[in-house]
N, C-alpha and C positions, 0 to 999 in steps of 0.2 A: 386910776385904772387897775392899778395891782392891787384892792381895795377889793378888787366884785370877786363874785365865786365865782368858781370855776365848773363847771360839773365833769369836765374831764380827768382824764388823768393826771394825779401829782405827782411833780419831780421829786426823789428821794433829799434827803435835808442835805444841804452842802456840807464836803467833806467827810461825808458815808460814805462806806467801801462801795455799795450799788451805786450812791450820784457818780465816787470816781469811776467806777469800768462803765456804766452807761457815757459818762464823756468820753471815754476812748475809743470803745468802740464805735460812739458817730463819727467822734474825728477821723476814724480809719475809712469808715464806710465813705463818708464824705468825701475826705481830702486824699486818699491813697487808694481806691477802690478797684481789683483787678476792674479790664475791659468792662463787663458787665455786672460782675457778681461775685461775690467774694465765698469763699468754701471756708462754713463755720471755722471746722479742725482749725483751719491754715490762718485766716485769722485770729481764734485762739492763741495758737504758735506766735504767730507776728507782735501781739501785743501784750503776749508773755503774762498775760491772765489767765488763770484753770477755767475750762472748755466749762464747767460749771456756771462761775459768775458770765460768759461770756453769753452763752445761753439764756442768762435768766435776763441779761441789760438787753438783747436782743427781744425776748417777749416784753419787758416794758416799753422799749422803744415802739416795738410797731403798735401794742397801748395807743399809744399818745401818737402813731401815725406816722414815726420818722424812720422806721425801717419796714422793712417786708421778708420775708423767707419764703423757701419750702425747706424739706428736710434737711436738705446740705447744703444750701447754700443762701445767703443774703444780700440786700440790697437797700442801699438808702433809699429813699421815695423821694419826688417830685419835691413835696412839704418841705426835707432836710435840705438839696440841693437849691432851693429857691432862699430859704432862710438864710444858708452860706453866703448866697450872691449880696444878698444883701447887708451881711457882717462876716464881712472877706475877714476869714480867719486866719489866712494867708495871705500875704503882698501879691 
């Protein structure tokens, strides 16, 4: 199965500085997520990545379907928290 194409979006190569901030910022969006939505800035701040990279792993993300925005603020999607449930990242 990890043999067929894909025609969607590709994950950056393991251990590039976009594969790392795209996994932190899901895990944040995912596993620490204010109430609804998270305010870009503030997770920037929170994960101590430049509001740059934070931005760009966010438009890849929603790419490939596992986050959503508007201008200030984001949100994991359905896609990411269903994937979670299913490879509990956390006990």
């Amino acid at each position: 199965m990890h043999d067929q194409p894909n025609a969607g979006p590709q994950a950056p190569a393991p251990g590039s500085r976009a594969y790392e901030v795209q996994r932190i910022v899901l895990l944040e969006l995912v596993l620490a997520p204010p109430r609804h939505t998270d305010d870009v800035a503030e997770l920037a701040a929170r994960s101590g990545e430049p509001r740059a990279d934070v931005e760009a792993a966010l438009q890849a993300l929603t790419e490939a379907g596992l986050a959503a925005r508007d201008e200030r603020v984001a949100w994991a999607t359905p896609a990411a928290r269903y994937c979670e449930a299913l490879y509990r990242l956390c006990p």
